[in-house]
Structure formats: C-alpha cells, structure tokens
C-alpha positions as CSV (number, residue, x, y, z in Angstrom):
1,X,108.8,81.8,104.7
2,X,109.8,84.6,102.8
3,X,111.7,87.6,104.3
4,X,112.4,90.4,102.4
5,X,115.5,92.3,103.4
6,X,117.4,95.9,103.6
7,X,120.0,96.2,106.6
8,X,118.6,93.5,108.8
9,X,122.0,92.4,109.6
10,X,121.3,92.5,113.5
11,X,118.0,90.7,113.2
12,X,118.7,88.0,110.6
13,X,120.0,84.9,112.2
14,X,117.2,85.6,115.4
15,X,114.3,85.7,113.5
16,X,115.8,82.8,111.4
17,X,116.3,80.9,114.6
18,X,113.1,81.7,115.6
19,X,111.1,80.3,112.5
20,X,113.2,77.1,112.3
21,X,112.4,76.4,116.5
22,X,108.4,76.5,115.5
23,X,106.9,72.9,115.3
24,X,106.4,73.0,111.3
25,X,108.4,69.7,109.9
26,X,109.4,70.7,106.1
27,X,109.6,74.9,107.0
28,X,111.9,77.3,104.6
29,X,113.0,80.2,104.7
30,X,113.8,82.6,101.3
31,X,116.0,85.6,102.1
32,X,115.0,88.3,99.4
33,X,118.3,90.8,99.8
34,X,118.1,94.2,97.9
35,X,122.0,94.6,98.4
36,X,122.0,95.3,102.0
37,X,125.0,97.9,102.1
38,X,125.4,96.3,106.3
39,X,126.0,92.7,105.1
40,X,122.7,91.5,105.2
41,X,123.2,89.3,102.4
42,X,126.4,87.5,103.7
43,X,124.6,86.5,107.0
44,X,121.9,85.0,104.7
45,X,124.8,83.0,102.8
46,X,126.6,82.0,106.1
47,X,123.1,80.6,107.3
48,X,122.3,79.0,103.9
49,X,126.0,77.0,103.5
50,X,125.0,76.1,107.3
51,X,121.6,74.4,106.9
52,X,121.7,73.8,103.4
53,X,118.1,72.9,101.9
54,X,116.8,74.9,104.6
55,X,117.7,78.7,103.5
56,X,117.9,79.8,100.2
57,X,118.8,83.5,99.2
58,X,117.6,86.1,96.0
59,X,120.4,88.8,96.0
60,X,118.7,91.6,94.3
61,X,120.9,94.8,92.5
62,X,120.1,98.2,94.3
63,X,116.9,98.9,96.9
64,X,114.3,97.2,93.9
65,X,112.0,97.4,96.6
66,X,109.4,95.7,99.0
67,X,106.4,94.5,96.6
68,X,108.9,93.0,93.8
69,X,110.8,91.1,96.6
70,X,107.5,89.8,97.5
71,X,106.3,88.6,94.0
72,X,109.8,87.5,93.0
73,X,109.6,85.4,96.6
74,X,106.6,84.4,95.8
75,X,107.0,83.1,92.2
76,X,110.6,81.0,93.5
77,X,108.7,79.4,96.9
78,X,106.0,78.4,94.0
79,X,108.8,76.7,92.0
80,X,110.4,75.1,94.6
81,X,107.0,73.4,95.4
82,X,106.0,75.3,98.1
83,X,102.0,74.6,99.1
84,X,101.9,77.3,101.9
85,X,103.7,80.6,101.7
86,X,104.4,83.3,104.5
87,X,104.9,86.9,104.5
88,X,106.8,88.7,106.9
89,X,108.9,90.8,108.0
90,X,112.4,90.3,109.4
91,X,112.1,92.7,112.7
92,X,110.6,90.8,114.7
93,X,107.4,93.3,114.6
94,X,105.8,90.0,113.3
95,X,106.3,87.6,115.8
96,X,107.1,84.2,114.5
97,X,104.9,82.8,117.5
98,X,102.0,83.1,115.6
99,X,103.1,81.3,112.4
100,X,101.8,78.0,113.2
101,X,98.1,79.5,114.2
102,X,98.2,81.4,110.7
103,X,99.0,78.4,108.8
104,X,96.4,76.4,110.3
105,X,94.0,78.0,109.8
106,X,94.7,78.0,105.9
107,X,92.7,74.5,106.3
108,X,89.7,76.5,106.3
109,X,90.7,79.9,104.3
110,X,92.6,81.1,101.6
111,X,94.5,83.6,103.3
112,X,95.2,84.5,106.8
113,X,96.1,88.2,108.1
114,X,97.6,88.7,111.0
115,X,95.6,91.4,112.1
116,X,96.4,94.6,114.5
117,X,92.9,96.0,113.8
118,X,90.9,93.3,115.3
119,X,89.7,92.3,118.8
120,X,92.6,91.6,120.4
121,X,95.5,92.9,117.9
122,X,97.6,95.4,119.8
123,X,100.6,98.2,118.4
124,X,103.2,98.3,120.9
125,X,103.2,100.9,123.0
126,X,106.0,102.7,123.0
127,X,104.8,104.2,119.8
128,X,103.8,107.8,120.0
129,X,100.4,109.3,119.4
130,X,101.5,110.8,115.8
131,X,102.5,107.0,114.8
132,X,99.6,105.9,115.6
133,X,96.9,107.4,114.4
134,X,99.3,108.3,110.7
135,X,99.0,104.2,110.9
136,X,95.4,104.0,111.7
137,X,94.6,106.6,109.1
138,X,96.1,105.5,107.0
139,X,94.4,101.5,106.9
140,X,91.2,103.7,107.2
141,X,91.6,105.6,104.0
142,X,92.6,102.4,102.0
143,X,89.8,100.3,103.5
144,X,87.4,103.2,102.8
145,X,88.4,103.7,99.3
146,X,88.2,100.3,98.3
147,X,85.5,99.3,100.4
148,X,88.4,96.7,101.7
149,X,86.4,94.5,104.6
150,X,89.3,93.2,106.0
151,X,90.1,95.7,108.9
152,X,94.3,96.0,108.6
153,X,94.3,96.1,104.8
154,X,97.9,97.4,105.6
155,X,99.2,94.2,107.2
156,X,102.5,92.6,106.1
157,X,101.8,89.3,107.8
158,X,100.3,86.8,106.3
159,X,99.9,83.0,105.2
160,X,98.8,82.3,101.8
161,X,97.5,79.1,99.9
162,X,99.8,78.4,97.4
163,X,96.0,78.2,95.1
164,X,95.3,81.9,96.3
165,X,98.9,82.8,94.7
166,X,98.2,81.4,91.6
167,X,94.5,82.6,90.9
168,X,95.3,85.8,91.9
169,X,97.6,86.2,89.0
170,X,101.1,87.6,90.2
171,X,101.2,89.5,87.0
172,X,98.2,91.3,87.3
173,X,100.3,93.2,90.6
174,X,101.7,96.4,89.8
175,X,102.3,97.9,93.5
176,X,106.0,98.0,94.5
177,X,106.1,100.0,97.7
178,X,103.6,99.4,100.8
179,X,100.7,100.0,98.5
180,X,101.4,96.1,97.4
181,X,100.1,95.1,100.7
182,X,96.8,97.1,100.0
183,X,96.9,95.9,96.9
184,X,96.9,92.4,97.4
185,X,94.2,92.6,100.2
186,X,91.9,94.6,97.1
187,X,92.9,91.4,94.8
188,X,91.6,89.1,97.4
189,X,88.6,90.6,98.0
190,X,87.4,91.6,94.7
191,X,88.4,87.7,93.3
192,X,86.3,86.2,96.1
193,X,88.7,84.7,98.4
194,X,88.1,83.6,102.1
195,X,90.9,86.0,104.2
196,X,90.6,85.4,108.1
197,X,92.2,87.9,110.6
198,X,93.7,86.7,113.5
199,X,94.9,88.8,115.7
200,X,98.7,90.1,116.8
201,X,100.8,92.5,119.0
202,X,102.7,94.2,116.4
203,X,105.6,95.0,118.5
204,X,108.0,98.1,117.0
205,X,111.7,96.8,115.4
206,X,113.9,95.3,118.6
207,X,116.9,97.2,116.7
208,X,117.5,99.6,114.0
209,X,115.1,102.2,112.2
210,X,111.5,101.7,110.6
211,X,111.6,101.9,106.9
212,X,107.8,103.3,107.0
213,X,108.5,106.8,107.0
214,X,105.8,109.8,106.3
215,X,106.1,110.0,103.1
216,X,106.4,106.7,101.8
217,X,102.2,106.3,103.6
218,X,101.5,109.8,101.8
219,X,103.2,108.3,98.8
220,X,100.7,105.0,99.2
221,X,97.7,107.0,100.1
222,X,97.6,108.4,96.8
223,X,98.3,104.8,95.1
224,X,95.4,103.5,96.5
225,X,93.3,105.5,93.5
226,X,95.4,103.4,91.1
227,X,94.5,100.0,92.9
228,X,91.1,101.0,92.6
229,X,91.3,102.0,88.6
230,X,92.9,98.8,88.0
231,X,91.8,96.1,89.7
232,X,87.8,97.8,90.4
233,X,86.0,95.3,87.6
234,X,87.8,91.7,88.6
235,X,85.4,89.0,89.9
236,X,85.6,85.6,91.3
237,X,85.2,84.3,87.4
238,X,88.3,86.3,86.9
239,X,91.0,84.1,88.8
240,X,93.5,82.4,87.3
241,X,93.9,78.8,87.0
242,X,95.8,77.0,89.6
C-alpha cells in the first residue's frame, strides 16, 4: 500500500488501522511524507517503530509533490519485492473496504480502477453542484483528448500488477501533479494493458481540507496536451521488460 502524504496527521494511524484489519496476510504499507509541517511524518515513525516490518516511511524535502511520491513509492514497493501494489489516498475518500476486491481481481487484469464514473460509483453528497461537475469535466476533457476508455481517467485508486509497473516504464512518466493520474491511465491504454473499473463511493476527506483546488484541475487540463504529445505513438511492442 502506498500513501502519499501532506498534513494527514489526523487521518494517518485510522486509515493505517484500517488497511492492516483487511484479510490480506503479508499487507504493507509505505508512507511517502513531503515534510508534513503538522507532524505527519512522526506519526508514520511512531507507527513504523510499532509494527516494525509492517510500515516503512520515504521522508521527502519540501512539498515534491503527488506523482514523484507515487513513482518514488512505486520504484521502493518494487525493491522490497512487492508483486501487487496499491494506490491511494490517505483521507479516507478511498475506502480501504474495497482493497481486497481490487486486488483480486488483478488475477484476471493488469490494473484495477476504482471507479466513480461507473455503474454504481457514487461522489458523496455533500459536495456542491460546482464540485461536481469541475470534477466531471474535468475526467471528460482528459478522456476526450486522449480518447482514454476507461471512464474515471482521474482516479487515484488503484491496484497494479507489479508486471504492469515494470512494462510501463516508470521513467517514461513525466506528470508530477494530478495529471500523473491521467497520465498513467494514457500509458495503460496506449501499451495494451487490461484495466477493470470497479466501482466506489468516493466519499469527501472525514477531516481537513482537499488539496484539489481550481487551479491545480485548470493547471492539469492543459497538461493533458503534453500526455498526448508524448506518450501518442507507444504500443503494446513498446513495453518494457518485466
């Protein structure tokens, strides 16, 4: 499980708790910390020196960012001989629930999505009307850009073959923001890999503020162009060994 981090001091050790309850023998969890200024990063020690070989932590210098905490999580999991990696985020908007589901099904696929955009995938509903459709709209652009078949190319969640990882070729990313997650969906697609949706309730973070502001979609709206430019000519014959 890797959770990337920025001031999730009051939701650390509960989703922690959460994924080491789930009926998934051999499960851990990397904390990737970008120097939480609320402590973030000294929770995820106190947890670590508690369950040792069942926490590790990446402190990071400065906000570096959500898609190199990813790869960087990524790339360690790998090392430490990980064969089935998950994404998520720490906020409980991705309920650890449906972690044992998503990895599951990898049996069958190389990557599941946990989905809001399917039959069945829900936003919570305390989210206002503006919220909603900037979100929808903004999954609607990407997908339409890049022809993305996948229906939330935006998703955070997701459960990844540790093969996918590898032939997709972590160096060939470039995305650092909330683009990486389009980004990554493009990759999959264009390399020929099997991606299965399942669907969620997204529910909005139990405590503290979403880092998904306005600008930062805007921001990833216009990224999406330099997805396409780069990635546009890969093909299945283009993945990397794994």
């Amino acid at each position: 499980m890797v959770l990337p981090t920025y001031n999730e001091a009051a939701n650390l050790r509960g989703i922690v708790e959460a994924l080491w309850a789930l009926p998934l023998p051999g499960l851990r969890v990397l904390v990737v910390d970008d120097d939480s200024p609320d402590g973030t990063g000294r929770i995820a020690d106190e947890l670590a020196a508690a369950h040792p070989g069942c926490l590790d932590v990446i402190h990071r210098q400065g906000k570096a960012g959500l898609g190199t905490a990813y790869l960087q999580g990524f790339r360690q999991a790998m090392q430490a001989g990980a064969t089935v990696i998950v994404q998520m985020d720490s906020d409980f908007s991705h309920s650890p629930s449906y972690v044992p589901q998503m990895v599951g099904q990898l049996e069958y696929y190389d990557v599941v999505v946990g989905s809001r955009y399917v039959p069945s995938g829900k936003l919570d509903e305390r989210w206002g009307q503006g919220r909603v459709w900037l979100s929808a709209w903004a999954n609607f652009y990407a997908r339409a850009i890049l022809g993305i078949q996948v229906h939330d190319a935006t998703a955070g969640f997701k459960a990844w073959r540790r093969e996918t990882l590898l032939g997709l070729g972590l160096d060939r990313v470039n995305s650092n923001g909330y683009i990486f997650q389009v980004e990554m969906a493009y990759m999959v697609q264009r390399l020929g890999y099997r991606a299965l949706e399942v669907p969620i309730y997204f529910e909005d973070r139990r405590i503290g503020r979403s880092k998904m502001t306005i600008p930062v979609k805007f921001e990833a709206a216009w990224r999406v162009w330099e997805v396409r430019a780069r990635h546009q000519a890969l093909t299945a014959a283009d993945r990397r060994p794994a």
